[in-house]
C-alpha positions in Angstrom: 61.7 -10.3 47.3 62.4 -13.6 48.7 65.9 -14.9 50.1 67.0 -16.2 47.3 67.1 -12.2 45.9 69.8 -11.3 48.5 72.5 -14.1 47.7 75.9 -13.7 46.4 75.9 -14.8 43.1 78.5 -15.6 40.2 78.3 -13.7 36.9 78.2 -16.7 34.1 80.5 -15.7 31.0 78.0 -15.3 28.4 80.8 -15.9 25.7 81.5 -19.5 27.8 85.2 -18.7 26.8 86.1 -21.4 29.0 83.6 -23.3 30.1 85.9 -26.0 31.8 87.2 -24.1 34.2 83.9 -21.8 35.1 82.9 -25.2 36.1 85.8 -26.0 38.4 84.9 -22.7 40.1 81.4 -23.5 40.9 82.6 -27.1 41.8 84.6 -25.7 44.8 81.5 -23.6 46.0 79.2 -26.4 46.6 76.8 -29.1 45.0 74.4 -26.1 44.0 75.5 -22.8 43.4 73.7 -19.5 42.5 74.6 -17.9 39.8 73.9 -15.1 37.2 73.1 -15.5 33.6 73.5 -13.4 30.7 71.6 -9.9 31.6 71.7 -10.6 35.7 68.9 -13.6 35.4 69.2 -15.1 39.2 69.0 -18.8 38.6 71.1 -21.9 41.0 73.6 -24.1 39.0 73.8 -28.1 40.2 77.7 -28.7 40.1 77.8 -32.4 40.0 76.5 -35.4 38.4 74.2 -36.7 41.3 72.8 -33.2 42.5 71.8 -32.7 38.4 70.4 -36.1 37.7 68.2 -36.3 40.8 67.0 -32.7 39.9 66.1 -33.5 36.5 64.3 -36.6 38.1 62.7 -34.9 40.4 58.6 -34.6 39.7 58.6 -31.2 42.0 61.1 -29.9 39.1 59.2 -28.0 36.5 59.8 -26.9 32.7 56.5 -24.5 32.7 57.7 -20.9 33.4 54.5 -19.4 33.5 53.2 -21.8 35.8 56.2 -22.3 38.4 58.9 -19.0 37.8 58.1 -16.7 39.7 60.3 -14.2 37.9 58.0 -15.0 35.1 56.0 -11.9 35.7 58.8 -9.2 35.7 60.4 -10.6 32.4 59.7 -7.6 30.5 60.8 -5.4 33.4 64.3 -6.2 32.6 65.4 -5.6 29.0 68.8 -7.1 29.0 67.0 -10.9 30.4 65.2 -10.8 26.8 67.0 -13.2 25.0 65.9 -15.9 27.3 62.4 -15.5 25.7 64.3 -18.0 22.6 64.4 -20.3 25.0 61.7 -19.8 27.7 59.4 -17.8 26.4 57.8 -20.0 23.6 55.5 -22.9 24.0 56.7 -26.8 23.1 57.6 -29.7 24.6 60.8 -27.8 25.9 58.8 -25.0 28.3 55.8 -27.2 29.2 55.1 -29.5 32.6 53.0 -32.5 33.1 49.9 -33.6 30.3 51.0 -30.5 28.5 54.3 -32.0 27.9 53.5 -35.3 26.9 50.6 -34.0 24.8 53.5 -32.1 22.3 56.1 -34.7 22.5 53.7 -37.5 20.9 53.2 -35.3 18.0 56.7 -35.4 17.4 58.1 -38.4 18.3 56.9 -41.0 15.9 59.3 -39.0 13.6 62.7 -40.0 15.4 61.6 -44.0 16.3 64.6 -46.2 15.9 62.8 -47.6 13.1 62.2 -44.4 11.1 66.0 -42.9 12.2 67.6 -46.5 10.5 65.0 -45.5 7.5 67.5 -42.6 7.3 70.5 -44.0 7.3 70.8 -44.4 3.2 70.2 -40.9 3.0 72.9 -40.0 6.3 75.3 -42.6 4.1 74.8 -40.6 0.6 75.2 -37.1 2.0 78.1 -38.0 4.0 79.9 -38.9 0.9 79.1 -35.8 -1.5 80.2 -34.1 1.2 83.9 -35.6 1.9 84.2 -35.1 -2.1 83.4 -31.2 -1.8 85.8 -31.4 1.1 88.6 -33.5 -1.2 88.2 -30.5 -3.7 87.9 -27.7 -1.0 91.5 -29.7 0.5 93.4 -30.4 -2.5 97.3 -29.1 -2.7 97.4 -29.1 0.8 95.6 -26.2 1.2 93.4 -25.8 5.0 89.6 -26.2 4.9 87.4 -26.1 7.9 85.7 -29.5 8.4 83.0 -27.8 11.1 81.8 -25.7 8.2 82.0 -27.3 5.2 81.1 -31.2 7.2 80.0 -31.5 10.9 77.6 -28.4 9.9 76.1 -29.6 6.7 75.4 -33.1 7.5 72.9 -32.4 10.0 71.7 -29.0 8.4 70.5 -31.2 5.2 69.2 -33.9 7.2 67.1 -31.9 9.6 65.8 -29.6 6.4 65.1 -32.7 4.9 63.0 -34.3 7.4 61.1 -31.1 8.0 60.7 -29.8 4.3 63.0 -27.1 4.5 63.5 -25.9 0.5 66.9 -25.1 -0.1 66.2 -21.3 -0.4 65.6 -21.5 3.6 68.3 -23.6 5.1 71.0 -20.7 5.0 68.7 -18.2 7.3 67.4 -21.5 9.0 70.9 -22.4 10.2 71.5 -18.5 11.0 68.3 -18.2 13.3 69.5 -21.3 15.7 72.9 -19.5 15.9 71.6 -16.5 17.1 69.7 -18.1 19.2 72.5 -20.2 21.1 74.4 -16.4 20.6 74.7 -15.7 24.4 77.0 -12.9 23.9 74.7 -10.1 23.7 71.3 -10.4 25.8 70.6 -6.5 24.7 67.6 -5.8 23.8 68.6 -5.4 20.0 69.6 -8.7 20.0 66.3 -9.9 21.7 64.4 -8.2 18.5 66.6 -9.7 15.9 65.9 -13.0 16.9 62.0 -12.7 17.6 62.1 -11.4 14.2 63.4 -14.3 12.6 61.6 -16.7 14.3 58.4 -15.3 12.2 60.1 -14.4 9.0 62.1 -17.6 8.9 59.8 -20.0 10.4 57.1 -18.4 9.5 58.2 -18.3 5.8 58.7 -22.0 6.5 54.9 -22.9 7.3 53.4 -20.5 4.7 55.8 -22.2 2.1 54.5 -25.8 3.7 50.7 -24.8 3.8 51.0 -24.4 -0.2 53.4 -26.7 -1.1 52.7 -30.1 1.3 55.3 -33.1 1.2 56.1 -35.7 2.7 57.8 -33.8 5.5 57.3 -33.5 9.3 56.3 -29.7 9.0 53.3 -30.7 6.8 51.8 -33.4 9.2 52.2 -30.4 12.0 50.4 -28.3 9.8 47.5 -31.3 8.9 47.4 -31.5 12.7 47.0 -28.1 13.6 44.1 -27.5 11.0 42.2 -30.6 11.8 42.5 -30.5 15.2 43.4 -27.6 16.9 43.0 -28.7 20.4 46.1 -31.0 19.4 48.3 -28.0 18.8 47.5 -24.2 18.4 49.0 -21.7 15.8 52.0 -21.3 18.3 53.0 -24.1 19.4 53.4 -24.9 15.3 55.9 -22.0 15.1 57.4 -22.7 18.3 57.8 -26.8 18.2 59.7 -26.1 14.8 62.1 -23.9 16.1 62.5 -26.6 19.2 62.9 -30.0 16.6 64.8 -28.0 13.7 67.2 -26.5 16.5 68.3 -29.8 18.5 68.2 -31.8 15.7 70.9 -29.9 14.1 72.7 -27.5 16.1 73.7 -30.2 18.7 75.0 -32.9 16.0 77.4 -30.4 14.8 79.6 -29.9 17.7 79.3 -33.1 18.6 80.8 -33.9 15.2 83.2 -31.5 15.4 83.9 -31.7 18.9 85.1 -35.3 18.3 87.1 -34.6 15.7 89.3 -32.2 17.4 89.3 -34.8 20.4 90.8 -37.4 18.2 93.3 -35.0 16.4 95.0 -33.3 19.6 95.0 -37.1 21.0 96.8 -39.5 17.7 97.2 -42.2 20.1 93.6 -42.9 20.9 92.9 -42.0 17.1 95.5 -44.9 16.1 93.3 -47.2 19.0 90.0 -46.4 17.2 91.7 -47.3 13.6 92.8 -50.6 15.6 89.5 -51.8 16.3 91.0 -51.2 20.1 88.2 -48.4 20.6 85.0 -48.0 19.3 83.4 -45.2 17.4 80.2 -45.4 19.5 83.0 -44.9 22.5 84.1 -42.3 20.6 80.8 -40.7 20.5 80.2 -41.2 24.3 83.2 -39.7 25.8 82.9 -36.4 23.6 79.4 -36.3 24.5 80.9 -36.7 28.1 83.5 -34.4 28.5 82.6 -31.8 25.8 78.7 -31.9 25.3 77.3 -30.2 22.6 74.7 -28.4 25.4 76.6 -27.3 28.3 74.1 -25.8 30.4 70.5 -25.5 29.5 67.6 -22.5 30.6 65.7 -23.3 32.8 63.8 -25.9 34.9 61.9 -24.0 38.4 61.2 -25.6 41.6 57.8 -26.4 41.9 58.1 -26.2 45.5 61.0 -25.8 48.5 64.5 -28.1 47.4 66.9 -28.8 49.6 70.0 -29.5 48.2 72.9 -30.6 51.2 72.7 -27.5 53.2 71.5 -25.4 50.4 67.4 -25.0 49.9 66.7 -23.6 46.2 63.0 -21.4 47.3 60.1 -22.5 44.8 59.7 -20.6 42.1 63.4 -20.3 41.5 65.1 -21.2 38.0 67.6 -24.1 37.8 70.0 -24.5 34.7 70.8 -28.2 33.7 74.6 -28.0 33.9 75.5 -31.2 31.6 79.0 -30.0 31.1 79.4 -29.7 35.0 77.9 -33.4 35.3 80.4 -35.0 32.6 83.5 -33.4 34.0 82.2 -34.4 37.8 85.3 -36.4 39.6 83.3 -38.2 41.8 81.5 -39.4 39.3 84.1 -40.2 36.6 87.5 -39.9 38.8 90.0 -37.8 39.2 91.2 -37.8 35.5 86.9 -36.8 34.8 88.6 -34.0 32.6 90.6 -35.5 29.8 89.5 -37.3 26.9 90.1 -41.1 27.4 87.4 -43.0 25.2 88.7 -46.4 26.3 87.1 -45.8 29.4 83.4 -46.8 28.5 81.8 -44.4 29.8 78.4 -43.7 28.4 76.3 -42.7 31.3 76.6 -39.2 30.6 73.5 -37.1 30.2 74.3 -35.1 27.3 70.9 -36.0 25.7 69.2 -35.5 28.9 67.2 -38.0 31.1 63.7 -38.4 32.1 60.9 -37.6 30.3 62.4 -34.7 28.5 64.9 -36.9 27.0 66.5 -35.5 23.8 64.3 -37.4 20.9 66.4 -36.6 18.5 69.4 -38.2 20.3 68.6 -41.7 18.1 69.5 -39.6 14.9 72.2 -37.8 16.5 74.1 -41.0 17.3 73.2 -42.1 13.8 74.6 -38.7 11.8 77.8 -39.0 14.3 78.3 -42.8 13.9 78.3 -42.2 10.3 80.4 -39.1 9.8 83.1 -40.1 11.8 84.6 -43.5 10.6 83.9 -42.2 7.1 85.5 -38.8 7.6 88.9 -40.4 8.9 88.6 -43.4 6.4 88.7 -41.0 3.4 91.3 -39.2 5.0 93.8 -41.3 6.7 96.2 -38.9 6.7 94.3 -35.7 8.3 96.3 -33.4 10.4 94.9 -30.6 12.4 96.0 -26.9 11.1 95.4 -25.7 14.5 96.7 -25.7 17.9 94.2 -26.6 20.8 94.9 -23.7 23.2 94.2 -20.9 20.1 90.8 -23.0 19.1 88.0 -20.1 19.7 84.7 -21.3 21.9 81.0 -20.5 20.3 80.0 -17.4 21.9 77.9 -19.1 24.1 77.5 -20.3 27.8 74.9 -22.8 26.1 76.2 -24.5 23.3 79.9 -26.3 23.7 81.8 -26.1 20.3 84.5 -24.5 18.3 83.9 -21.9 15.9 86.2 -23.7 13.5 87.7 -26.8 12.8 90.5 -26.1 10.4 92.3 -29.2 9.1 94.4 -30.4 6.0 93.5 -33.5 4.4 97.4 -34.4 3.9 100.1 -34.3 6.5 
């Protein structure tokens, strides 16, 4: 037992019913604060905007649990920490440190190059508007429809499937196996099986489906690479760099969707700005990814060796979670009004994509889906009125992801 072991810590909500204020908390304890995660994992939570970005930075910060956690070991001595194995305990670009890293990352990111994302804009463009006619249909007579599920969900669902070959047969449990994933609820060890099962059957259903039917599709050039070379990239990291590229390229893109439009809607007066040409959509796009990130904290980076952080040392071999949420809504970064939604602000050095070497690579097509949806969604429907209020909107069971459940709006005031 080190130190660290003995520390008062604070319980995370798993169901990050209000994520906001959890932050606050922390805020008030210190730049770095230990906490507890789902199932009572001990891990230290930065609580500001410099502390996080200097950790990220920070070349004694690792990604590579079985190389610097020193909890690593004991994993499967604690049943209820399972459910961090979805994030942890698979090898990509996500959980790997140094030449390992970079070695995964350049099979993947010649796929999301500001050249090939623009090559998808056509495609972003059609989708976007079969969609708003199935949500004209789903609308009409003034009846409610949800725009996360019937919109901010299935644009980037279709895009992501699209780019990685997913038939249509798949996308339904596709979608279903990233949301039990970011499901932070319920770190049993029931839920722990349910997902590991999925990641084969699904996943693994996607490769086998790939391997005999080959496209032009980013799943069948990891396949062509594993078999020709499998010094490039092993059996598992295949499975497991899917799971990573399928799950941020889409789960992420639909709260940030969604979590714009609900920004907009509870605030007319900005959304009058924006139809002004006062405020820009990519402004649009930068405070929601500021104050209402589609990640809000993310497992786990480990210190590689001591950290001191003030008067606080983080012992290495601890876990770290990158609190992005924390760093957005950080008044001395952003002021005193950090928490509101003010898009005229400009403020778009927010992190919400990540920083470093482990920035998000997706976050090209991201802006691209978002920058698309948006003007298009409120263009077709000047006249769209939330059918909710903001204080009854229900939080993602999740301390992870930062979304609503549902969006539900009518088309016609």
């Amino acid at each position: 037992m080190t130190i660290s072991d003995s520390v008062d810590r604070v319980a995370i909500d798993p169901f990050g019913a209000d994520i906001p204020a959890e932050i606050a908390k922390l805020r008030a304890l210190g730049p770095v604060v230990p906490v507890e995660l789902p199932g009572g994992i001990p891990v230290w939570a930065p609580t500001g905007y410099d502390v996080l970005k200097d950790l990220i930075l920070d070349p004694r910060v690792s990604k590579d649990p079985r190389r610097h956690w020193r909890l690593w070991p004991e994993l499967g001595e604690h049943p209820s920490w399972g459910w961090i194995l979805g994030w942890v305990g698979v090898v990509n670009m996500f959980t790997t440190y140094g030449p390992e890293h970079a070695r995964l990352r350049k099979l993947v990111a010649p796929s999301f190059t500001h050249k090939r994302t623009e090559a998808m804009r056509p495609r972003v463009e059609s989708i976007t508007a079969e969609l708003l006619d199935a949500l004209a249909d789903a609308g009409a007579d003034g009846r409610t429809v949800d725009v996360k599920r019937m919109f901010a969900h299935e644009l980037p669902l279709r895009m992501i499937c699209e780019l990685f070959g997913v038939p249509p047969e798949l996308r339904s449990d596709t979608a279903g196996l990233i949301a039990a994933i970011m499901d932070t609820s319920n770190p049993g060890p029931e839920h722990t099986a349910f997902v590991q099962e999925r990641i084969g059957t699904v996943l693994g259903g996607l490769i086998a489906y790939k391997t005999g039917h080959p496209g032009d599709d980013m799943t069948t050039e990891l396949i062509r690479v594993r078999d020709e070379d499998g010094d490039r990239l092993s059996d598992e990291e295949l499975l497991y760099t899917l799971l990573l590229v399928i799950g941020a390229g889409f789960e992420t893109t639909v709260n940030l969707i969604g979590n714009a439009v609900v920004a907009l809607l509870d605030d007319p007066a900005q959304l009058t700005a924006v139809h002004a040409g006062e405020i820009s959509w990519d402004a649009v796009i930068d405070e929601t990814l500021r104050v209402q990130p589609s990640i809000a904290s993310l497992p786990l980076r480990y210190a590689v060796e001591d950290l001191t952080v003030g008067d606080v040392t983080i012992p290495a071999g601890d876990a770290i979670i990158t609190t992005y949420a924390a760093a957005g809504l950080d008044p001395a970064h952003y002021g005193d009004d950090a928490h509101l939604f003010d898009a005229a602000r400009g403020a778009d050095d927010h992190m919400a994509f990540g920083i470093g070497v482990h920035r998000c690579i997706g976050a090209p097509l991201a802006r691209l889906e978002a920058r698309t949806a948006l003007p298009a969604l409120f263009a077709r429907f000047p006249d769209l009125t939330p059918a909710f209020r903001r204080d009854e909107l229900r939080q993602v069971p999740s301390f992870i992801a930062l979304g609503w459940q549902e969006v539900l709006v009518r088309l016609r005031g």
